[in-house]
SESEBA-15557 format. One record per residue (C-alpha): residue in one letter; x, z, y. Coordinates in steps of 0.25 Angstrom, whole numbers, plus 5000, padded with zeros to 4 digits. Each point is the difference from the previous one (the first is absolute). Layout:
% SESEBA-15557
aXZY;...
% end
This chain:
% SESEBA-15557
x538453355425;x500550145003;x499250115004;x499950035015;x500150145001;x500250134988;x498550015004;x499649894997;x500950004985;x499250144997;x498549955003;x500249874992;x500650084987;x498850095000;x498849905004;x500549874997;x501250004988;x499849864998;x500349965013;x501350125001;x500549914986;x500049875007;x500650055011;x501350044991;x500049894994;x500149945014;x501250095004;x500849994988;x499849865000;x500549995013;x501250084998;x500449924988;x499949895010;x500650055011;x499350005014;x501149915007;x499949904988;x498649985004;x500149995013;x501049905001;x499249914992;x498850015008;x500749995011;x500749874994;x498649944996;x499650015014;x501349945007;x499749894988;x498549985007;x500549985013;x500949904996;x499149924993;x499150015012;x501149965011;x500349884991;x498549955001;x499950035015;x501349945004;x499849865005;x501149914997;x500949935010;x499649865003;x501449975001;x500750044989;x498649944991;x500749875007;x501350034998;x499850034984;x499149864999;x501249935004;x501050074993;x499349964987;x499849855006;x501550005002;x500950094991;x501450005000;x499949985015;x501050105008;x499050105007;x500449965014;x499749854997;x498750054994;x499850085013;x500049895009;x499149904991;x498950115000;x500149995014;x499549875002;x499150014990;x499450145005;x498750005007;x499550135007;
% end
């Protein structure tokens, strides 16, 4: 964590020099890094959570849950045969 302001960097190095040492730590650690690096993967994590959270909302289609039963019922089928048996077999 950087400091804030050159004020901020003088008060800590004369009251508090453990805190002003920790806080160096922090900035060459995060030069070593690189800030893009981290904030593409922060980033990255998050788009991961939204994903895994639109899967769990998303309710499935009751056609295609037919469709797919079928499918493994009858394989080798052509699709448009496969289709057409759903069909009579669908109920909404």
């Amino acid at each position: 964590m950087p400091y804030k302001s050159k004020k901020q960097e003088t008060f800590l190095r004369i009251n508090k020099p453990e805190v002003a040492k920790k806080f160096d730590k922090d900035i060459k650690k995060m030069k070593k890094q690189g800030s893009s690096d981290r904030t593409n993967e922060k980033q990255g994590m998050e788009i991961k959570g939204l994903k895994d959270k639109m899967k769990k909302m998303k309710k499935k289609n009751p056609w295609l849950v037919h469709v797919a039963k079928v499918r493994k019922a009858n394989k080798g089928m052509s699709l448009k045969e496969l289709m057409k048996k759903a069909k009579l077999s669908y109920k909404k």
